[in-house]
Rosetta silent file (secondary structure, phi, psi, omega in degrees, C-alpha in Angstrom):
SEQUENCE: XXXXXXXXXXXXXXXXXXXXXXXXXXXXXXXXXXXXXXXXXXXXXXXXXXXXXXXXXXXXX
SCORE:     score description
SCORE:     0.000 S_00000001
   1 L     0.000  144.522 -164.032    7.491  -20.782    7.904 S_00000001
   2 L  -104.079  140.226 -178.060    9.300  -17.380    7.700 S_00000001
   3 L   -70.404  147.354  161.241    8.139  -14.424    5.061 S_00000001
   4 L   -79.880 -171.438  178.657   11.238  -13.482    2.965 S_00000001
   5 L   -93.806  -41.239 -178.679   11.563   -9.524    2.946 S_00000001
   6 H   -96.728   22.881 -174.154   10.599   -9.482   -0.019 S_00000001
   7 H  -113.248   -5.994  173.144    7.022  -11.061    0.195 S_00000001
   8 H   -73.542  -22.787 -174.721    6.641   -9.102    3.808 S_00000001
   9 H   -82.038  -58.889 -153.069    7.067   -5.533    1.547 S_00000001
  10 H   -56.039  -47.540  145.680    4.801   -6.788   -1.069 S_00000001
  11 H   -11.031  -56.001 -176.305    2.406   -7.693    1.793 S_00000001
  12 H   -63.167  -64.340 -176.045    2.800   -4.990    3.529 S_00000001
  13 L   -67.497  -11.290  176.389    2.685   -2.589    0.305 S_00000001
  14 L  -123.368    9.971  136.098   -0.808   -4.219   -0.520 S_00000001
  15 L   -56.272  -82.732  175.542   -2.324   -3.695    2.693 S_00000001
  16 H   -18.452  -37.038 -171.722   -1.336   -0.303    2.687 S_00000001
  17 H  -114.233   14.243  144.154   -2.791   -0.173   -0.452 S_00000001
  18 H   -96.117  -76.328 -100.167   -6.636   -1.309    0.089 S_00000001
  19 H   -81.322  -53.395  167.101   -6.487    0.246    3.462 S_00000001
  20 H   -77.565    9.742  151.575   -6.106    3.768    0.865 S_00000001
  21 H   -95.499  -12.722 -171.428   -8.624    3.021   -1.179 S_00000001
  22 H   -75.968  -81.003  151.680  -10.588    2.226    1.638 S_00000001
  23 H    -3.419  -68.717  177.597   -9.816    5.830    3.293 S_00000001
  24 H   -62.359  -10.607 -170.514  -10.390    7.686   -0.620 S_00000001
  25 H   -94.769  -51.051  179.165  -13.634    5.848   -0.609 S_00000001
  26 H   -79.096  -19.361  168.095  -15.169    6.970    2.704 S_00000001
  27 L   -72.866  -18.666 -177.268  -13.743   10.675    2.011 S_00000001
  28 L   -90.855  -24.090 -176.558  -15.769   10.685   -0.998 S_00000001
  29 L   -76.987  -69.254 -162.724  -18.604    9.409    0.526 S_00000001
  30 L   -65.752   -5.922  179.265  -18.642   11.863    3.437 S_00000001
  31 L   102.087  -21.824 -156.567  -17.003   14.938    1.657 S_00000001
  32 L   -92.631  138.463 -177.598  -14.041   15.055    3.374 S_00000001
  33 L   -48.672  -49.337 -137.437  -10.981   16.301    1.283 S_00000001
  34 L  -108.418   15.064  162.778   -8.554   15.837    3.183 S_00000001
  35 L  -102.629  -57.391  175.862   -9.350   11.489    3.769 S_00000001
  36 H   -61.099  -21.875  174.165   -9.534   11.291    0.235 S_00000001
  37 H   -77.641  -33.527  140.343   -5.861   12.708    0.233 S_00000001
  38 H   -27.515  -74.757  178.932   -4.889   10.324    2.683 S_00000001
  39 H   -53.673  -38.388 -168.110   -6.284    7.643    1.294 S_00000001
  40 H   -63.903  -81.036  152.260   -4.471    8.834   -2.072 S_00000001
  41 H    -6.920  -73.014 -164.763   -1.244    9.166   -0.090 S_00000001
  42 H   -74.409  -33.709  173.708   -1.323    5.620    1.672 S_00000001
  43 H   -70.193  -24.898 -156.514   -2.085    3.829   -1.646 S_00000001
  44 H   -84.177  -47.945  171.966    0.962    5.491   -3.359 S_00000001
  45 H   -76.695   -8.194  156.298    3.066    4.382   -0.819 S_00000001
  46 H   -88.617  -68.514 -179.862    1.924    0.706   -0.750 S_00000001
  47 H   -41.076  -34.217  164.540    2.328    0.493   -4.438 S_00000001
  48 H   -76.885  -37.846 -177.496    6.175    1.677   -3.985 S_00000001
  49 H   -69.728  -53.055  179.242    6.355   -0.502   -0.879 S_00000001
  50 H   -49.039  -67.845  159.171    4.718   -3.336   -3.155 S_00000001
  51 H   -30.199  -45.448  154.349    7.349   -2.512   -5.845 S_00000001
  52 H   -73.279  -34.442  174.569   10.359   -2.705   -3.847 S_00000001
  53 H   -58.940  -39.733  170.020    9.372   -6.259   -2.487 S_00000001
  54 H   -48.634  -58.481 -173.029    9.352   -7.003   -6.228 S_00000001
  55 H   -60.885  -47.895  152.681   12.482   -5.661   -6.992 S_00000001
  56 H   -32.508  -73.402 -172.017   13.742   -8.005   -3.752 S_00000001
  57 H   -38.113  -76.928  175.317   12.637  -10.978   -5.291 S_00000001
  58 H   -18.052  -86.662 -174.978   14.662  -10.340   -8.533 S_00000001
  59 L   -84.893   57.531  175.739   17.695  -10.160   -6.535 S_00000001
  60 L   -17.979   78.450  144.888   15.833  -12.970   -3.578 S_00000001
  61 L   -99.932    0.000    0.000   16.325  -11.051   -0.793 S_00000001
């Protein structure tokens, strides 16, 4: 069975988006700024990646 596009973005986009909380989590632990900014970063863009797969579905792409 094949992913549609838009359930590979949402996918995608919600990887993206533990994987930066994961990142913001371990920068916090250990101090480092500039992981937690990362992490902040990489979540933002899985929620917009996540968001456009939505926006697919509506018009099933």
């Amino acid at each position: 069975m094949t992913m549609k596009p838009s359930d590979k973005d949402k996918s995608a986009g919600e990887t993206k988006n533990v994987t930066g909380k994961v990142k913001e989590g371990i920068g916090k632990a250990t101090k480092d700024r500039e992981m937690q900014a990362e992490g902040r970063a990489e979540q933002g863009e899985g929620k917009a990646q996540k968001k456009a797969g939505e926006v697919k579905k509506v018009f099933n792409q």
